[in-house]
SEDOLO-948874 format. One line per 3 residues: number of its first residue (from 0); their letters; for each residue x, y, z of C-alpha. Coordinates in steps of 0.02 Angstrom, whole numbers. Layout:
NUM) a) X:Y:Z ~ ...
END
This chain:
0) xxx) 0:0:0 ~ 78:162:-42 ~ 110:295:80
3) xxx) -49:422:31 ~ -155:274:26 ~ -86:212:230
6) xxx) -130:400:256 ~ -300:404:199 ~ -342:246:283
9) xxx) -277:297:460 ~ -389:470:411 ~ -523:357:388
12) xxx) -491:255:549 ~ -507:403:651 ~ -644:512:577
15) xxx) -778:352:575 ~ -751:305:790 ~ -808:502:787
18) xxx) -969:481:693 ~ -1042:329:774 ~ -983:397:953
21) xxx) -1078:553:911 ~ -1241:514:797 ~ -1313:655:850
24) xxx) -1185:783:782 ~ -1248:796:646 ~ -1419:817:625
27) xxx) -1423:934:749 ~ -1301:1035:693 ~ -1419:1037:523
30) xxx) -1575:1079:631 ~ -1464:1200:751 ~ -1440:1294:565
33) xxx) -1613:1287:510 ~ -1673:1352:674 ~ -1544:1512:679
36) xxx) -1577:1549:471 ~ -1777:1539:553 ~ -1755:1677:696
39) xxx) -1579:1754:645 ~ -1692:1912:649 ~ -1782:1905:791
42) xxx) -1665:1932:894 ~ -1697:2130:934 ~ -1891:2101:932
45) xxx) -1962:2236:1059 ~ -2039:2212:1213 ~ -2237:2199:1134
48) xxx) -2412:2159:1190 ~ -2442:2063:1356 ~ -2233:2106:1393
51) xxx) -2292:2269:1483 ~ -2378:2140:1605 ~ -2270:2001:1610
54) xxx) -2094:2081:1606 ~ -2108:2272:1629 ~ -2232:2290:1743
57) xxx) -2205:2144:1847 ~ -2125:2162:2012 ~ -2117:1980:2052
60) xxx) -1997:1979:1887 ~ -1899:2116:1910 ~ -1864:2106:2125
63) xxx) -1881:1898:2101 ~ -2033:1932:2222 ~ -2141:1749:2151
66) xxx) -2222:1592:2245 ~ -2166:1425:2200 ~ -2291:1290:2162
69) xxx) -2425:1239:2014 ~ -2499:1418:2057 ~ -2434:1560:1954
72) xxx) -2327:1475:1824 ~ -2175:1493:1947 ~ -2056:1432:1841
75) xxx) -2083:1546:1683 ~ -2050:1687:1785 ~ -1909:1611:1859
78) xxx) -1820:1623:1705 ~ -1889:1804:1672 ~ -1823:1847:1813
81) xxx) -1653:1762:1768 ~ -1671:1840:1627 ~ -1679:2021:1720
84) xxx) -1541:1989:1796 ~ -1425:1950:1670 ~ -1476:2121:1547
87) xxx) -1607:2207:1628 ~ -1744:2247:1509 ~ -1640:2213:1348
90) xxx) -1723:2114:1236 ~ -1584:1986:1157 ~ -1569:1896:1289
93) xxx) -1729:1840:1315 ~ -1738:1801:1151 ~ -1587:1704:1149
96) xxx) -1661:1598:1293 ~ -1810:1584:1182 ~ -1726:1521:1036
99) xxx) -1626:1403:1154 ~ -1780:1328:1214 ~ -1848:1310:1031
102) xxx) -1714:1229:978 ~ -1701:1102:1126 ~ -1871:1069:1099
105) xxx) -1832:1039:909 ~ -1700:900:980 ~ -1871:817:1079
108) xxx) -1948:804:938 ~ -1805:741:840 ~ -1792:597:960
111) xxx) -1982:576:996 ~ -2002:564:795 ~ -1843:441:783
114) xxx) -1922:306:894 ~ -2092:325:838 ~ -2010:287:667
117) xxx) -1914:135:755 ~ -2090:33:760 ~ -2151:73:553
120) xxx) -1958:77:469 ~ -1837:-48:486 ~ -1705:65:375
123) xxx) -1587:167:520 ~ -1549:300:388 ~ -1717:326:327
126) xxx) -1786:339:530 ~ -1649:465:557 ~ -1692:564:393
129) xxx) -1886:566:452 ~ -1839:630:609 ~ -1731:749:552
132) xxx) -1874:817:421 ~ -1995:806:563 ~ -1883:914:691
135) xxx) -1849:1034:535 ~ -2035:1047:499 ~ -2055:1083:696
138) xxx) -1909:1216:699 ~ -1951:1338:532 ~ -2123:1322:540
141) xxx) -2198:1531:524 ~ -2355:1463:652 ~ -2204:1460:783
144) xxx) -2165:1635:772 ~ -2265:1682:911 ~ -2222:1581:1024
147) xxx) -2036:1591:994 ~ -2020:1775:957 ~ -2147:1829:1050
150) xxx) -2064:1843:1239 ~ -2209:1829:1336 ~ -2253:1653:1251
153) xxx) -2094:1576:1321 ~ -2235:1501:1447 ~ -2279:1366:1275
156) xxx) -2079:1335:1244 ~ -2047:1290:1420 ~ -2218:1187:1455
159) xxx) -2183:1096:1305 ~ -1991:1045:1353 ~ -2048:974:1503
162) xxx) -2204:882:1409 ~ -2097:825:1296 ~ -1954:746:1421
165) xxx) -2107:652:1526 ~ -2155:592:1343 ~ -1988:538:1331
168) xxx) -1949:459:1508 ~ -2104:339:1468 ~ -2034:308:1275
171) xxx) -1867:287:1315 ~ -1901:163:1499 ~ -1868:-15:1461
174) xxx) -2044:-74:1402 ~ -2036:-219:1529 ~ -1993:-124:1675
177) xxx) -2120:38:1666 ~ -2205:25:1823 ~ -2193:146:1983
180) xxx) -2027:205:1953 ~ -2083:241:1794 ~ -2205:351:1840
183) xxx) -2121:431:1961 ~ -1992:493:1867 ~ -2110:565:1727
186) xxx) -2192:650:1866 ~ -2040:779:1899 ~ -2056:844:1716
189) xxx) -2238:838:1726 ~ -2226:951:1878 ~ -2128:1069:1808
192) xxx) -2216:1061:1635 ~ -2386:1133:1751 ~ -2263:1257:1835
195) xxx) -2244:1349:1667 ~ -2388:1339:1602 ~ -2578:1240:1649
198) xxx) -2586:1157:1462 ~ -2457:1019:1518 ~ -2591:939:1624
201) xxx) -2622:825:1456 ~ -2456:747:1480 ~ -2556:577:1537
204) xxx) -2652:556:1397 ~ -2526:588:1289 ~ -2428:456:1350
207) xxx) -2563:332:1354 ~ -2575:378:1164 ~ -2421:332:1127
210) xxx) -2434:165:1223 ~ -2604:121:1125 ~ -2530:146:945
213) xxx) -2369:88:980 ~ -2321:-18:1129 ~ -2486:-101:1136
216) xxx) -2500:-78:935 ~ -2705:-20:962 ~ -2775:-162:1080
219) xxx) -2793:-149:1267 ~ -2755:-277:1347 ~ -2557:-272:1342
222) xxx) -2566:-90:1428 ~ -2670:-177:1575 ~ -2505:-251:1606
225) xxx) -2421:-91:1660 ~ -2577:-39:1777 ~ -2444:1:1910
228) xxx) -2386:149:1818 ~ -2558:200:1746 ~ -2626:192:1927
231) xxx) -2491:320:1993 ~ -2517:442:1876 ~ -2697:427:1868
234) xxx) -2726:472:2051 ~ -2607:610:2035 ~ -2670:665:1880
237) xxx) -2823:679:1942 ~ -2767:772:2097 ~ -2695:887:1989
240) xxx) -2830:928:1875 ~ -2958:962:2026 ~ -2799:1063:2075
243) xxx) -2787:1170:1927 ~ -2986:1184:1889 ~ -3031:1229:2063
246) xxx) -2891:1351:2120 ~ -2734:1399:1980 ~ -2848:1416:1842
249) xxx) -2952:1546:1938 ~ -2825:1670:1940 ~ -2758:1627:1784
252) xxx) -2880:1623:1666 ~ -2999:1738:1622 ~ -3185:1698:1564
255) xxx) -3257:1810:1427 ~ -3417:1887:1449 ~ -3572:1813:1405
258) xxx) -3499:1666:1311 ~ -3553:1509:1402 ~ -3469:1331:1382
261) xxx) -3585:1284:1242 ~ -3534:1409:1137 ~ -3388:1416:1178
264) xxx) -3376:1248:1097 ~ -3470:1296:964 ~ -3332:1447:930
267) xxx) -3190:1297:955 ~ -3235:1194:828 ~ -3228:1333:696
270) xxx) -3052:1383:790 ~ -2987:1207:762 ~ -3015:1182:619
273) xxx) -2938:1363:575 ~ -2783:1293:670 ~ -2773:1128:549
276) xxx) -2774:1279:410 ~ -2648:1373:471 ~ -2542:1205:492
279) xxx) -2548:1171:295 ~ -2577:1336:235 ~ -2475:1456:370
282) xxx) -2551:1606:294 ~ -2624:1773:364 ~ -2547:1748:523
285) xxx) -2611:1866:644 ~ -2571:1934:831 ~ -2731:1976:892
288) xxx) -2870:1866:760 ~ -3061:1959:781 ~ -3141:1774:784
291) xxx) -3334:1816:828 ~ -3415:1696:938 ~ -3528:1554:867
294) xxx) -3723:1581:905 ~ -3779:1398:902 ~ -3756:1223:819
297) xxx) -3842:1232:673 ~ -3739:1388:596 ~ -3648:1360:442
300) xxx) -3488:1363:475 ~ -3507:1259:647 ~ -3578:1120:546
303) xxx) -3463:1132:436 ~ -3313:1141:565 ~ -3396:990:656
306) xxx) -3406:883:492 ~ -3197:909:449 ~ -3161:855:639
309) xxx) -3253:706:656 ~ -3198:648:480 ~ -2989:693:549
312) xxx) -3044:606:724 ~ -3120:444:646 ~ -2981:445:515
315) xxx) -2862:447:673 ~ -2957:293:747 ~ -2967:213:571
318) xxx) -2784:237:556 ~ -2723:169:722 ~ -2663:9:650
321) xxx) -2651:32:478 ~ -2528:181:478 ~ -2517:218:675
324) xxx) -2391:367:643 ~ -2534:484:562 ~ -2669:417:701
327) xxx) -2530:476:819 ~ -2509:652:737 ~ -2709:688:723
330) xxx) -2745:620:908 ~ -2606:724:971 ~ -2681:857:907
333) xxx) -2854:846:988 ~ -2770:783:1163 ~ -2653:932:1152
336) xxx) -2767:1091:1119 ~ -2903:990:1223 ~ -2867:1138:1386
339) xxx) -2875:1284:1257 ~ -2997:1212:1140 ~ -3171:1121:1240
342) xxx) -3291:1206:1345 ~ -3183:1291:1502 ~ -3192:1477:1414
345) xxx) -3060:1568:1393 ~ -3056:1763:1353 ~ -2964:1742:1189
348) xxx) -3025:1597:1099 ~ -2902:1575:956 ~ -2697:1615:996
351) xxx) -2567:1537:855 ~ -2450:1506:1012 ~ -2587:1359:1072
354) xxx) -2521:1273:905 ~ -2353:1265:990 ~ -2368:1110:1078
357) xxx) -2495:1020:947 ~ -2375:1030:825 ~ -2232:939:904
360) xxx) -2353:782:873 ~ -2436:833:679 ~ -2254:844:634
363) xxx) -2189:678:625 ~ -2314:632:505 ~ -2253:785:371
366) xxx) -2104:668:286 ~ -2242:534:286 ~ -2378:650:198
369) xxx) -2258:705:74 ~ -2185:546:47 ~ -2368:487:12
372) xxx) -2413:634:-100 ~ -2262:632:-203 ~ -2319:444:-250
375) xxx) -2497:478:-265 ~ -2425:598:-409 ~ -2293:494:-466
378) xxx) -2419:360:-527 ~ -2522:489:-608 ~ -2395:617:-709
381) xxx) -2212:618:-722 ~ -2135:718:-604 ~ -1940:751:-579
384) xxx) -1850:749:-415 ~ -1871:644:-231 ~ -2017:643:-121
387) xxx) -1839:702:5 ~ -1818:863:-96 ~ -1973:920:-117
390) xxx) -1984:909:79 ~ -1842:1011:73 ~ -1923:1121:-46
393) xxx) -2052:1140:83 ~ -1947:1158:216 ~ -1865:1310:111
396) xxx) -2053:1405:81 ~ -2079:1387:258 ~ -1922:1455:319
399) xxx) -1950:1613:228 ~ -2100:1628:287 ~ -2037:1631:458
402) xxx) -1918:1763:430 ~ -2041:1887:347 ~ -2154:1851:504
405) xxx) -2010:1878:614 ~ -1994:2053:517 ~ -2156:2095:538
408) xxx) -2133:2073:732 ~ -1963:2169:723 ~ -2067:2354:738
411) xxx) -2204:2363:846 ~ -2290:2486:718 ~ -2283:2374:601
414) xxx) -2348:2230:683 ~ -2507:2336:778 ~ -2518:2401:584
417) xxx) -2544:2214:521 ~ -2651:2184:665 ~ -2772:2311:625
420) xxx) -2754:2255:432 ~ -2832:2100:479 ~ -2930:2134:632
423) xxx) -3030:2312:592 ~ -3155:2277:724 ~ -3070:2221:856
426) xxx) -3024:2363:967 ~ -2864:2296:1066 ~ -2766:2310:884
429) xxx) -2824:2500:873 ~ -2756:2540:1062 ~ -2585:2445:1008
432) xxx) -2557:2534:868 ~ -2588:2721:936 ~ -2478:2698:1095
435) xxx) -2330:2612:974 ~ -2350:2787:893 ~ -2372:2871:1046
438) xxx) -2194:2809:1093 ~ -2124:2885:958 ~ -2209:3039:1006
441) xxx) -2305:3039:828 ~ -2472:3082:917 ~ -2566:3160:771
444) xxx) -2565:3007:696 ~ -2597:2884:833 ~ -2754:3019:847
447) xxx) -2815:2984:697 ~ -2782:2775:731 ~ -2903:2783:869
450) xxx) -3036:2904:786 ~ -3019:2745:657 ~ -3063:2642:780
453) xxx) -3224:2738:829 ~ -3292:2723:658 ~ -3241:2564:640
456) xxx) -3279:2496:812 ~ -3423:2600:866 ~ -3474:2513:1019
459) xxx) -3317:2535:1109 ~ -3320:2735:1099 ~ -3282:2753:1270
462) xxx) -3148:2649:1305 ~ -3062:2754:1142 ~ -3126:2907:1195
465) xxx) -3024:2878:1363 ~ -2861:2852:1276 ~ -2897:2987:1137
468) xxx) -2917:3128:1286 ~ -2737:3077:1348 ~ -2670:3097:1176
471) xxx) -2757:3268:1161 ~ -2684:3335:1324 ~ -2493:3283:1245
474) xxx) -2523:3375:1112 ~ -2610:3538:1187 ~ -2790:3504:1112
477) xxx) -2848:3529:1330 ~ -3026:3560:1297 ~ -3041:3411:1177
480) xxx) -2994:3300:1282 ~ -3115:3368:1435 ~ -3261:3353:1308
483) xxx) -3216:3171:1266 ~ -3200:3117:1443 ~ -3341:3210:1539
486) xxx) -3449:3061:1411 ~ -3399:2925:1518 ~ -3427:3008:1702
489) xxx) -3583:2941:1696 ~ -3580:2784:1586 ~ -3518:2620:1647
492) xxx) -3480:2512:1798 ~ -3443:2644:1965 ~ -3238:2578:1932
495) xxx) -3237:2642:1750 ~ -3334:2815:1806 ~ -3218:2855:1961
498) xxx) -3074:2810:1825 ~ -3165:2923:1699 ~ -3184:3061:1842
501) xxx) -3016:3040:1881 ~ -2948:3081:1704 ~ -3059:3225:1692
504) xxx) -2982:3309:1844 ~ -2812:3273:1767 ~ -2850:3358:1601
507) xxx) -2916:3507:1691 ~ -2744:3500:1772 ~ -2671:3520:1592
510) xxx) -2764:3673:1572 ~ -2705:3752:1746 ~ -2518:3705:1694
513) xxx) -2531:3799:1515 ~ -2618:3934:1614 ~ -2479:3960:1733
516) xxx) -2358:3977:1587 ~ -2445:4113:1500 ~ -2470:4200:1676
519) xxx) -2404:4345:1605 ~ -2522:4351:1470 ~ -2657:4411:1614
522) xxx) -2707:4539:1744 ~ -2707:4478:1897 ~ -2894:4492:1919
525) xxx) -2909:4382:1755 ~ -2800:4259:1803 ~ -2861:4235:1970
528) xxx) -3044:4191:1894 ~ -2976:4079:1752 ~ -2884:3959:1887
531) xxx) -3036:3950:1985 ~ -3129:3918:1843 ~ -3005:3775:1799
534) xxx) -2964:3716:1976 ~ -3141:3713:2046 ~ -3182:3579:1924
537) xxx) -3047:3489:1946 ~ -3065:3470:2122 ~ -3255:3404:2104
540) xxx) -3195:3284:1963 ~ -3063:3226:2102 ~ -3191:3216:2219
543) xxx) -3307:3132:2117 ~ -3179:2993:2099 ~ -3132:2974:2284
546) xxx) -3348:2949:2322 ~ -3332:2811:2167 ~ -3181:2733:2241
549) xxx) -3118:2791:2424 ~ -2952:2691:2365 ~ -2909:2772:2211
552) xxx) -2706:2864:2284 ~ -2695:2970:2111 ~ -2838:3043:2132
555) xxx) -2822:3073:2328 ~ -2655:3153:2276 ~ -2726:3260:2147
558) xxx) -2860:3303:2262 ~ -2751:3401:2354 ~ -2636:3480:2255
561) xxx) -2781:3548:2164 ~ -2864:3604:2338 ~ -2704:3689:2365
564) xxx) -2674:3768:2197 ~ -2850:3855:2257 ~ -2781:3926:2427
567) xxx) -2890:3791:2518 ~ -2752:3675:2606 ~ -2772:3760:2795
570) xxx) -2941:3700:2753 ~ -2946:3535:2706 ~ -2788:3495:2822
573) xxx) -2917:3540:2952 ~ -3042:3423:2918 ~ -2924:3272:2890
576) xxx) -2838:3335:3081 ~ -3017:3317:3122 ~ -3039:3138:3056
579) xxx) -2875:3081:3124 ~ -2931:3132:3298 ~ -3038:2957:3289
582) xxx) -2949:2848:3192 ~ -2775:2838:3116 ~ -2830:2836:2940
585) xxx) -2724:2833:2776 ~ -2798:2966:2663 ~ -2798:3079:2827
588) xxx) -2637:3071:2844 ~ -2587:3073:2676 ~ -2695:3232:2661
591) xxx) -2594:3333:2789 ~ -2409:3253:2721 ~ -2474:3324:2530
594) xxx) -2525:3484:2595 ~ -2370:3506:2679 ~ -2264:3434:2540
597) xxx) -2352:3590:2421 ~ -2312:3715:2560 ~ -2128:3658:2557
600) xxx) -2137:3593:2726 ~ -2049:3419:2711 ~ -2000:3390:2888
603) xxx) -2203:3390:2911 ~ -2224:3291:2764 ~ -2079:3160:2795
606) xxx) -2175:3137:2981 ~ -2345:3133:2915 ~ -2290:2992:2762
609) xxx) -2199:2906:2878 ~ -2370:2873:2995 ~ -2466:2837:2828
612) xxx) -2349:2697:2740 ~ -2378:2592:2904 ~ -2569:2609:2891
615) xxx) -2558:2565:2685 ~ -2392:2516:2625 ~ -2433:2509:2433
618) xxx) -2458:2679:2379 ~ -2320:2723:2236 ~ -2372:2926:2246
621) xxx) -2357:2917:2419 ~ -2175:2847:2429 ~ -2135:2959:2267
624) xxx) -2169:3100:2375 ~ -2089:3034:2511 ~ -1920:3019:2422
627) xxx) -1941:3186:2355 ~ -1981:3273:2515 ~ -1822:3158:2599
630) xxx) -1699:3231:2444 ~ -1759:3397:2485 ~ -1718:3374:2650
633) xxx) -1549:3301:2603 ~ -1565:3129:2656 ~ -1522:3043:2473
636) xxx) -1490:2883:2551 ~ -1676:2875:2622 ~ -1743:2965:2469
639) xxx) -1663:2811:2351 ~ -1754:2683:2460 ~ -1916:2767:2434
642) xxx) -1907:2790:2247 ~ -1854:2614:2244 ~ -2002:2555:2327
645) xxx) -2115:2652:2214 ~ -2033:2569:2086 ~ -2061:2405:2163
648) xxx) -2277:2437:2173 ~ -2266:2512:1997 ~ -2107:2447:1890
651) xxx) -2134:2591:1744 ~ -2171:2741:1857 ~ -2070:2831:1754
654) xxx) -2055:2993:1848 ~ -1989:2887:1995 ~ -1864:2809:1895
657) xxx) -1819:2987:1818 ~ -1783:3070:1983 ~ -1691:2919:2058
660) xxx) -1572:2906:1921 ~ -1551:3095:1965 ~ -1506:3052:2137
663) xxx) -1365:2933:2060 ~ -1336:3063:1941 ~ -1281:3186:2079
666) xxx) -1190:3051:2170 ~ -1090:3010:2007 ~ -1139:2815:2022
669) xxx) -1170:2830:1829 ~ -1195:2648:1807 ~ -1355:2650:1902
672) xxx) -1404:2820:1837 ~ -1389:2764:1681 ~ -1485:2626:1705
675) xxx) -1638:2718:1782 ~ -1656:2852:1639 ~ -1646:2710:1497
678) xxx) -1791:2648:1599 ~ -1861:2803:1556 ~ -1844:2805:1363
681) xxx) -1935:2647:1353 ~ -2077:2699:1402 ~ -2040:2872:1324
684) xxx) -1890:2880:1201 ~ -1919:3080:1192 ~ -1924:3101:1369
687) xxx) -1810:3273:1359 ~ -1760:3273:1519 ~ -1681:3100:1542
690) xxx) -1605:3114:1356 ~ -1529:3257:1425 ~ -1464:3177:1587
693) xxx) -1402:3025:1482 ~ -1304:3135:1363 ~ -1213:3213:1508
696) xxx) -1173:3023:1569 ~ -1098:2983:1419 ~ -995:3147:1402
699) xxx) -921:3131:1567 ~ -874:2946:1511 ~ -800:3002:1340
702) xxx) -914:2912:1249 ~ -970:3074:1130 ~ -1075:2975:977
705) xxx) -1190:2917:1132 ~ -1214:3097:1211 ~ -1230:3182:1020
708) xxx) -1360:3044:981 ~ -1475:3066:1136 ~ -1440:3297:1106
711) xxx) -1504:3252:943 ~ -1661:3162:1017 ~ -1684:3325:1122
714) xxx) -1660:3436:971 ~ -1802:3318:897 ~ -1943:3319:1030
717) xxx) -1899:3511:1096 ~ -1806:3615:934 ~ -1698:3759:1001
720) xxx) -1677:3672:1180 ~ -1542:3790:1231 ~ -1449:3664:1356
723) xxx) -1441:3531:1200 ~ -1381:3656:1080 ~ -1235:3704:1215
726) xxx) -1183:3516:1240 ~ -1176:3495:1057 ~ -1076:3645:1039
729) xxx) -954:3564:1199 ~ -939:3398:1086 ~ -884:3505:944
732) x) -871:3409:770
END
């Protein structure tokens, strides 16, 4: 043998131990590829939709403040708040943690698929290609966009891990030995699985699925023998369920209005069978679907719907021992959406994230249902090419697909934009797309969004009208938005009124704000009557709130500041002195701290706070005060903790955030500083104020393009802003 030959052989020698010690290099290096081509840009996806409540807004999340247990799903915010801690609010990494999760679940189904195939095809190469198709068919398809790029759906990724590793415990577990041990290890993902999110409570049935078709191959008495494990997880099943039904889903879940079970399963069937479209034909994809509730059985479309599922479920059952793969892939699907998609109503009866799960079953039958189409075909018509590319060919469509969905979700004006598109009667898509614009301070045009949605949506008026009058007041239109909210004083539920009552007192406050800065446009005769005629008004709409809802802090606070603003605080400072007399009562004291606070007595209104956070300790105006009055007084280290704990009851109080970073400011911790202002531009990038603070950070860090990028914001939202134009001009060229 010559020498090149020895050399190649010796190659050889050593590069085949590698591939059969590690199988599983490969394909999922392949599917690790597909996935990141898939998502590659979804990766700076903003925070969108229900993210204001699950991430932003959620104190549990952002202070790791969260109950373990079924209640709550524990573990998904677990990893949000991980996730917090690792890069605060920015969005890549929770992303990459989604993507991670995708893909690992992609790897499930890989192996799920692979010995599914092990009991229909006796070729290795040909099980590992199906798999591999299968997982790929999982991984690119667009339907997963929303639950994969969508942060808030991480709840689906991780439920459906840990549903797919207690699939896998039971598939994997010698066949003789599955018994108790059996069962109690597939109860530790099946734990978890509930911990993230309530749908994993199928994993039983699931199981006994796969046991039917394939251990048992469709008869019943062989899974008799393995009653030990079926009795364990039947009891605790069933403990679990009464669980969930009776105490988690309660607080989870929220029933719509006047849709009973009935029709709720009347709307279901219509939604399931638009999910079984959107599986074969992923088109018109939509955040927020307008999907009207069904009125009763013998409507079209329900009969219709009705007809396609009990033809797919008896073709399932028909199927279970003549091609038991497919009957596995259409039972899964009805066992899977079975929490989402029966007769327990849920507020929003069709999500493409509820898909998530269901199609880590429907997909092991796709190389199968190409494979049989391509022959079908084949006998009929000559056609070029494997029944293996075209599934690549498939594979390729749906991948691009995904990344034009992904694009859509990559703006938040553009997706709210394609909601409305496709939903231009459902109000929620309205309301997103005006406050994406609203962030971007474009507010003429999320006016004219919402006065869209009143045409469009007429019975909803009020709700828009609500949002439309806070618009108005941003952009100066004052008595608009007091004619557009003194309609809902007295319409609606006592809640929505002393919320409607409220806003109406802070519009009038508007007014006295522009009046004070054109103070010199008046005698002082005129100006006295024109803030009476504001502040009078105000005061009653306050008032009018606090008879509606004793409770309601803002407008308590407002209360008073307006009272003041009219020379009245000696008087109503009496009257809560009076009260307190009796009974240590919270808006009493509060009363005399704000009315002390406006008089720039803070020593009074530190002592007076103090007494009221021990009667109510969850007031976020309260404590904001507090920490102002304590920075006035010089005590920043007190001040700090109070702003923090404002924070802490309301994570986007903005103007707490603003003045603590302040505090840091002044105390040259920039990190932190820094930190608190960016909180800030989320919720308003324009803010002028903290773009201004920020651009000072940066310029006593060196770091100029940062500081000439947030003066040029300034220069944006407030042209001529003498401070920007002087740190521009200290930045030179």
């Amino acid at each position: 043998m010559s020498r090149k030959r020895r050399s190649r052989a010796r190659d050889s020698g050593r590069h085949e131990p590698a591939l059969q010690k590690f199988p599983w290099a490969l394909p999922a290096g392949l599917l690790f590829l597909a996935a990141l081509i898939a998502y590659w840009n979804s990766f700076r996806v903003p925070l969108v939709f229900d993210d204001l409540l699950t991430i932003q807004r959620n104190a549990g999340v952002r202070f790791g403040e969260f109950h373990w247990g079924l209640a709550g799903r524990a573990v998904l915010y677990l990893t949000f708040t991980l996730n917090y801690v690792w890069s605060g609010q920015e969005v890549w990494s929770y992303h990459f943690i989604n993507f991670c999760l995708h893909f690992l679940n992609g790897l499930l189904v890989f192996v799920l698929a692979e010995q599914v195939f092990r009991h229909v095809e006796i070729n290795e190469q040909r099980r590992r290609l199906y798999a591999g198709l299968a997982a790929a068919f999982f991984l690119v398809h667009p339907v997963q966009t929303e639950s994969v790029t969508y942060i808030s759906s991480r709840s689906e990724l991780l439920s459906t891990f840990f549903y797919l590793l207690g699939v896998l415990t039971f598939v994997l577990w010698p066949e003789g030995r599955i018994g108790f041990f059996c069962s109690f290890a597939v109860a530790i993902p099946y734990a978890i699985g509930l911990g993230s999110k309530e749908t994993a409570i199928t994993l039983p049935a699931a199981i006994f699925l796969y046991d039917f078709l394939f251990l048992a191959r469709a008869r019943l008495v062989p899974i008799l023998t393995r009653w030990r494990f079926y009795l364990t997880y039947i009891l605790g099943a069933s403990g679990a369920i009464f669980y969930l039904l009776t105490r988690v889903l309660k607080l989870t879940v929220t029933a719509p209005q006047n849709l009973s079970p009935w029709h709720y399963f009347l709307t279901q069937t219509r939604v399931l069978v638009r999910y079984v479209q959107l599986i074969f034909l992923p088109v018109g994809l939509n955040l927020d679907y307008d999907f009207r509730p069904s009125s009763g059985l013998l409507e079209p479309s329900v009969v219709a719907s009705i007809a396609i599922l009990t033809f797919l479920f008896l073709l399932g059952w028909y199927l279970r021992q003549r091609a038991p793969v497919f009957a596995f892939s259409i039972l899964w699907f009805f066992i899977t959406l079975s929490p989402t998609s029966s007769v327990v109503p849920i507020v929003d009866v069709i999500f493409e994230h509820r898909l998530y799960l269901p199609l880590a079953g429907v997909c092991i039958s796709f190389p199968g249902l190409v494979e049989l189409v391509y022959r079908r075909l084949r006998d009929r018509v000559a056609i070029p090419a494997t029944a293996g590319a075209y599934s690549f060919i498939l594979l390729i469509a749906l991948t691009t697909g995904t990344v034009v969905r992904n694009y859509v979700w990559g703006d938040e004006v553009r997706l709210f934009t394609d909601v409305v598109a496709k939903s231009p009667r459902k109000e929620r898509a309205y309301n997103g797309l005006a406050w994406a614009l609203y962030k971007r301070a474009e507010y003429e045009r999320a006016i004219e969004v919402l006065r869209n949605g009143m045409r469009n949506v007429p019975d909803n008026a009020n709700g828009f009208s609500e949002t439309l009058s806070q618009f108005y007041l941003k952009t100066g239109r004052y008595q608009e938005a007091v004619e557009a909210l003194q309609k809902n004083v007295d319409v609606g539920p006592p809640d929505l009124r002393a919320l409607a009552y409220n806003d109406l007192g802070v519009a009038y406050l508007y007014m006295w704000n522009d009046l004070q800065a054109r103070r010199t446009q008046f005698s002082a005769g005129e100006y006295a009557s024109r803030a009476e005629s504001i502040l009078k008004p105000a005061a009653e709409a306050f008032l009018g709130a606090l008879k509606l809802d004793s409770g309601m802090d803002s407008a308590l606070d407002s209360y008073v500041n307006a009272m003041c603003y009219r020379g009245k605080a000696n008087e109503i400072e009496a009257e809560a002195l009076e009260r307190l007399r009796t009974k240590e009562e919270f808006n009493a004291l509060y009363t005399v701290g704000k009315a002390a606070f406006n008089g720039n007595d803070y020593a009074k209104a530190d002592a007076y706070f103090e007494r009221a956070e021990k009667v109510n300790p969850n007031i976020k105006i309260m404590f904001f005060n507090h920490g102002y009055a304590l920075a006035k007084l010089g005590r920043e280290d007190r001040a700090i903790e109070k702003y923090v704990q404002a924070i802490r009851i309301e994570p986007i109080f903005i103007e707490a955030h603003h003045n603590l970073g302040q505090l840091y400011l002044r105390r040259r911790e920039y990190a932190k500083a820094e930190e608190a202002f960016r909180e800030v531009l989320r919720q308003d990038p324009k803010h002028v104020s903290s773009n201004l603070n920020l651009a000072s950070i940066y310029m006593a860090l060196g770091r100029k393009t940062q500081a000439r990028e947030h003066l040029q914001t300034v220069l944006e939202a407030s042209p001529g802003n003498q401070q920007a134009v002087t740190m521009l001009a200290q930045l030179g060229s």
